[in-house]
C-alpha positions in Angstrom: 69.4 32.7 17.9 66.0 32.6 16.2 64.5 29.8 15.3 61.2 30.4 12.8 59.3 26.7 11.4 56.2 27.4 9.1 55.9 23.8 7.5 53.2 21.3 6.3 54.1 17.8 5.6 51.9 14.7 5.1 53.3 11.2 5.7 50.7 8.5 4.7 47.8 9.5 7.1 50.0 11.6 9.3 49.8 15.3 8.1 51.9 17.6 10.7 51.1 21.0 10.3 53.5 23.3 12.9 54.2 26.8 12.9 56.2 28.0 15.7 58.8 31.1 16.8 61.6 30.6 19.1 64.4 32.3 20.1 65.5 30.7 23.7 68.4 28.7 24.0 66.8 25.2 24.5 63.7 24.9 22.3 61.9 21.5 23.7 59.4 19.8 21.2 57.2 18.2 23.6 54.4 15.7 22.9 53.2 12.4 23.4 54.3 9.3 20.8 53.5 9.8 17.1 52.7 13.9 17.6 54.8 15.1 15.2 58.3 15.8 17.5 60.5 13.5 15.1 59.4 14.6 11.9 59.2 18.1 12.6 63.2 17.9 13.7 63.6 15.7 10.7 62.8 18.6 8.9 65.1 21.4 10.6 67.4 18.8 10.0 67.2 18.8 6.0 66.3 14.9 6.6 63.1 15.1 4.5 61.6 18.3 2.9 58.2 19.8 3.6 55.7 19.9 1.1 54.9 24.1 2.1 56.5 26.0 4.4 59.6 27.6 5.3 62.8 27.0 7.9 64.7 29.8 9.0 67.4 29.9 11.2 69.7 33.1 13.0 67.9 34.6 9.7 69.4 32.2 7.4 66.5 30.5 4.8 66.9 26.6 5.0 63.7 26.0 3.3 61.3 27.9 1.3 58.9 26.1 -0.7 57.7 29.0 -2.0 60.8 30.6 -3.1 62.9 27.5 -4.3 64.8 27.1 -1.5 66.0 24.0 0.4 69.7 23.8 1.8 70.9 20.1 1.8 70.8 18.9 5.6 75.1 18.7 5.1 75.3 22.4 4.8 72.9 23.5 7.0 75.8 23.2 10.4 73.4 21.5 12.2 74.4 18.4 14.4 71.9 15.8 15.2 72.0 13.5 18.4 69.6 10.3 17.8 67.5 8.5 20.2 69.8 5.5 19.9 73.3 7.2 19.2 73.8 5.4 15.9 77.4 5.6 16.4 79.4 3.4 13.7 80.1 0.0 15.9 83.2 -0.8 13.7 85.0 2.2 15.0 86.3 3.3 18.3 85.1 6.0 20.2 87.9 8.4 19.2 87.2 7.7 15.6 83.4 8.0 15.9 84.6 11.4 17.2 86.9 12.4 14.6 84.4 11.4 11.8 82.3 14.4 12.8 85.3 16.2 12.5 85.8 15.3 9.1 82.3 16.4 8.1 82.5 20.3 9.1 84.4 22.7 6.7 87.9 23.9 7.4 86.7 27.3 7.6 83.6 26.8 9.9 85.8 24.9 12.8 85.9 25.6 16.1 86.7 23.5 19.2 88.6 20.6 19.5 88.8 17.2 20.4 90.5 17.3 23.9 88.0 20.1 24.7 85.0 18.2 23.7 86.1 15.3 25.4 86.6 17.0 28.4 83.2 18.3 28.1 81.8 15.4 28.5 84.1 13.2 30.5 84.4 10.5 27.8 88.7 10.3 28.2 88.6 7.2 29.4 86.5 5.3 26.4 88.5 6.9 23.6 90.1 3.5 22.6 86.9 1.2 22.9 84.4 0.3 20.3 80.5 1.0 21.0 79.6 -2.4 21.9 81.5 -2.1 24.8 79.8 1.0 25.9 76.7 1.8 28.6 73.5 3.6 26.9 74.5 6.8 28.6 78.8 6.9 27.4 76.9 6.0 24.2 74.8 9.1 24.1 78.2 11.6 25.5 80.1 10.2 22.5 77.5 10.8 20.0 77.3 14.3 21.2 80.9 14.7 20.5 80.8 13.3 17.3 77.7 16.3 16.8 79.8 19.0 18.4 82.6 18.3 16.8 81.1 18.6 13.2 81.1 22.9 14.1 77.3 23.1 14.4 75.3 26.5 14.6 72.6 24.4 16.3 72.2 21.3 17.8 69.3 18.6 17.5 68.8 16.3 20.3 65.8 13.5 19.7 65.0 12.2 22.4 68.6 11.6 24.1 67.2 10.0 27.1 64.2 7.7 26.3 66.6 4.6 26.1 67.9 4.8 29.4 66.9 4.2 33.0 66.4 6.7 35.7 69.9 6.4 36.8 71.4 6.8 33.7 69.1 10.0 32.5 70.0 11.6 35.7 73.7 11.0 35.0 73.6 12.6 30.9 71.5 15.5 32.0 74.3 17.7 33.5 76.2 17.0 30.2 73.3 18.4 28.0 73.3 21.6 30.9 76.8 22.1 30.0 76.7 22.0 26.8 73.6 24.6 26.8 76.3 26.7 29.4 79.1 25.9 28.3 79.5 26.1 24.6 76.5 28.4 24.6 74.7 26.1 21.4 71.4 26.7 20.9 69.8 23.4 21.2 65.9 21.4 20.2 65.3 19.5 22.1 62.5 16.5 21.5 61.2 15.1 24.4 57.9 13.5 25.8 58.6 13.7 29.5 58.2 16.9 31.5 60.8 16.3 34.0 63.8 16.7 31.3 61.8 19.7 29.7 61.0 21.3 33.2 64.7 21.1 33.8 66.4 22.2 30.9 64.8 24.5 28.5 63.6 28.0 28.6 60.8 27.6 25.7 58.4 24.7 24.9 56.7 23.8 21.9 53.7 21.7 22.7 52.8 19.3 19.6 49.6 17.5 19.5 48.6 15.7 15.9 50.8 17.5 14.1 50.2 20.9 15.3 51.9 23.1 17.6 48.7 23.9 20.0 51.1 26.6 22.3 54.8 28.4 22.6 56.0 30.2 25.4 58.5 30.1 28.0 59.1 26.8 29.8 57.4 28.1 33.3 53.8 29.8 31.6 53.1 26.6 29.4 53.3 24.0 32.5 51.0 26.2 34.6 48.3 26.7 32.0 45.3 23.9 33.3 44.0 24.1 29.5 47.0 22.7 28.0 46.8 19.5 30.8 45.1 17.1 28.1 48.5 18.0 25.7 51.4 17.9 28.8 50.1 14.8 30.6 50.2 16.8 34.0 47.6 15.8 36.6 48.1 19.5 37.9 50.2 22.2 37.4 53.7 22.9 38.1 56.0 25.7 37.9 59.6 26.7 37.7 61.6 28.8 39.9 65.2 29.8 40.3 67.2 30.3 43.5 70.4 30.8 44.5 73.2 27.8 46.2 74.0 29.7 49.5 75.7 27.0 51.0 74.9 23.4 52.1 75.2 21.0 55.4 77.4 17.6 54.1 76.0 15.6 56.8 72.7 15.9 56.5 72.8 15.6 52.3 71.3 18.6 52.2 72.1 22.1 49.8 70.3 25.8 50.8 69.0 27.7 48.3 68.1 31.2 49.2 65.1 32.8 46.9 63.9 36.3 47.4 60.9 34.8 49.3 62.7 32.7 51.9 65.1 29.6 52.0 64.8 26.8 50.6 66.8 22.9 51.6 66.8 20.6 48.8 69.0 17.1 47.9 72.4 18.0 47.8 73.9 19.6 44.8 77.0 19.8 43.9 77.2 23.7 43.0 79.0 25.8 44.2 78.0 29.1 46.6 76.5 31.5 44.6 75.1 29.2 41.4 71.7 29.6 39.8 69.4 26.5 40.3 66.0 25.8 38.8 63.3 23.9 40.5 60.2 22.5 39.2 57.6 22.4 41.7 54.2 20.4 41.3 51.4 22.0 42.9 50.2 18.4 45.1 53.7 19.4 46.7 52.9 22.7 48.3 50.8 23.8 51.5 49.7 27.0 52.6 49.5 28.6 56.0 47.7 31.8 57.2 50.3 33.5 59.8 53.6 32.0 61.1 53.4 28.5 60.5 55.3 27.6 64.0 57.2 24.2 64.7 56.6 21.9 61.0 58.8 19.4 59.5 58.4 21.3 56.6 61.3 23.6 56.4 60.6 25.2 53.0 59.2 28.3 53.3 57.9 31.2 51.0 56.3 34.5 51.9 53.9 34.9 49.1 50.9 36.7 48.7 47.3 35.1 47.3 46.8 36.1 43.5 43.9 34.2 42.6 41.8 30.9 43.4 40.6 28.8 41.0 38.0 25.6 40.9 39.7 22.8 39.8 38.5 19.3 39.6 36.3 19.2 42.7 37.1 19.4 45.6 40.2 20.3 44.9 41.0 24.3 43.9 44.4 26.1 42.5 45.8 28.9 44.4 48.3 31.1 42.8 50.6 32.6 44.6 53.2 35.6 44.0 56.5 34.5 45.4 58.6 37.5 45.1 58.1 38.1 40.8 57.7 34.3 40.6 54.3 32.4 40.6 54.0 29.2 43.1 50.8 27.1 42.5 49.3 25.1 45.4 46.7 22.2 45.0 44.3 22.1 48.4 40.8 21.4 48.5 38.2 23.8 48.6 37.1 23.4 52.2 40.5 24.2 53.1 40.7 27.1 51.1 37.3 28.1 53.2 38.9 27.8 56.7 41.7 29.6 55.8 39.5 32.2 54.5 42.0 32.6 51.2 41.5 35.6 49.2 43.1 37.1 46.8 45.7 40.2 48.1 46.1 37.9 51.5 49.6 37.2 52.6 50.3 33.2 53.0 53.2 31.0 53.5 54.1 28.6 50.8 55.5 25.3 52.5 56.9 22.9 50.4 58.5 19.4 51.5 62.1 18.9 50.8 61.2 15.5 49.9 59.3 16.9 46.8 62.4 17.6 45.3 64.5 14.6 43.4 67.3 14.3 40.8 65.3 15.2 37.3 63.8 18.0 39.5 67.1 19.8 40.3 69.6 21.7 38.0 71.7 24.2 37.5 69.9 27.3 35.6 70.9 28.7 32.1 73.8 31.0 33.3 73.8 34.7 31.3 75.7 35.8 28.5 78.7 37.3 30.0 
């Protein structure tokens, strides 16, 4: 699905000016508070109308200023998951469901209750009112209530920013399943990278109420110009790897990746899954020739690709992995010693310990 925003919009002595082109299946709107990210999905939505501009969506027109157009936000098939849920408090949790239901045409249905609930492993609150209801079952239920309104694509403000570690580690595999699952295109508005880094495949970077860069997840966290927009004190990348099995006792999964083997937290995937990995660039170490006897057990072949100065003393040394780009922060005198130069076969050592919860998930599976 292609998603195409050309809009301005001024509210008081805000004036948000975006134009951006996506067609990935997770679309994150990234930026720090008050940089656009709600208004700019409050007008996908049909919430408020731009004052230029045009929406478009799988080709469909929602908005054209231009042209006339604007398609109420109730036809436009799109379900919209809140920061704070806003589930009615008056009704139970099957009934919060069901309104959602009621709010999608006959013709346009698809799914069903039991199979969204089972989605999102919300059986067992079905009968219970919101009040009675943790931040994170509050969030599962009010995606139900959004898939079950039959939506072409889904809007998803800020999901997590209400709830603690623990409980943002818990939703995330729900929002991965229903990006694999039920194969919905989802935006996704966020302000931390970790969610982003795990779960979509293009980023839209808004800064004052412009959309400074697009691109795919990966080439947007490990561009050092865009640092003063993502927040990141270095770069980072994404890779993707393979579950090839895992050790119970020691809480450990292997991942194998074209450039060596990899042991991270254990997952529970099975053999054969696709996981992606953020890595920060403070997290890996390089070393000329076999490395030898290290607690590090993380190891990629990879070859030297360039070297650049970074904030002295420290430089960035990018690495080809195999077709995938690891970044390593080291200082400039070490870079000497080692006598690093571009073409110059390294080993990439990463510490298992760099690798937590928001920093582990399953990747976008394929269209079958």
């Amino acid at each position: 699905m292609t998603i195409l925003v050309e809009v301005e919009k001024r509210l008081g002595d805000f004036a948000l000016d975006a134009r951006f082109r996506s067609e990935g299946r997770v679309t994150a709107l990234f930026g720090r508070s008050g940089a656009g990210k709600t208004t700019l999905v409050n007008l996908i939505a049909g919430l408020i109308r731009p004052d230029a501009g045009r929406i478009a969506v799988d080709g469909e027109t929602l908005v054209d200023t231009a042209r006339g157009i604007f398609v109420p936000a109730h036809r436009r098939r799109i379900g919209y998951v809140f920061q704070e849920g806003r589930l009615f408090p008056h009704m139970s949790v099957r009934s919060n469901l069901l309104y959602g239901r009621r709010l999608s045409p006959r013709e346009g249905r698809w799914g069903s209750l039991e199979a969204t609930v089972d989605l999102l492993g919300i059986g067992n609150l079905l009968s219970r009112r919101p009040a009675a209801l943790s931040g994170g079952e509050k969030q599962r239920v009010a995606l139900g209530r959004a898939l079950l309104a039959s939506p072409r694509l889904v809007l998803l403000d800020e999901p997590l920013a209400a709830l603690d570690e623990a409980r943002k580690a818990d939703l995330l595999p729900y929002i991965e399943r229903l990006r694999d699952e039920m194969r919905l295109p989802i935006v996704y508005v966020s302000h931390s990278i970790e969610e982003v880094a795990r779960i979509a495949d293009t980023m839209v970077v808004l800064a004052d109420g412009k959309a400074v860069a697009t691109g795919p997840v990966g080439d947007i966290l490990a561009r050092a110009d865009l640092r003063p927009y993502t927040g990141q004190a270095e770069a980072s990348v994404v890779i993707t790897a393979t579950v090839a099995g895992g050790d119970a006792g020691a809480g450990v999964t292997h991942l194998d990746h074209p450039a060596g083997r990899l042991s991270v937290p254990r997952l529970e995937l099975p053999t054969g899954s696709a996981v992606r990995l953020r890595i920060r660039a403070r997290d890996v170490a390089i070393a000329v020739g076999e490395p030898g006897r290290l607690s590090i057990r993380n190891r990629l072949a990879a070859t030297v690709t360039s070297i650049t100065h970074d904030r002295p003393p420290m430089v960035e040394v990018r690495l080809d992995a195999v077709g995938e780009t690891v970044i390593a922060s080291i200082t400039d005198e070490a870079a000497l010693s080692l006598g690093l130069r571009p073409g110059m076969a390294v080993v990439a050592l990463i510490k298992s310990a760099a690798f937590d919860r928001m920093s582990l998930g399953p990747a976008e599976q394929s269209a079958p």
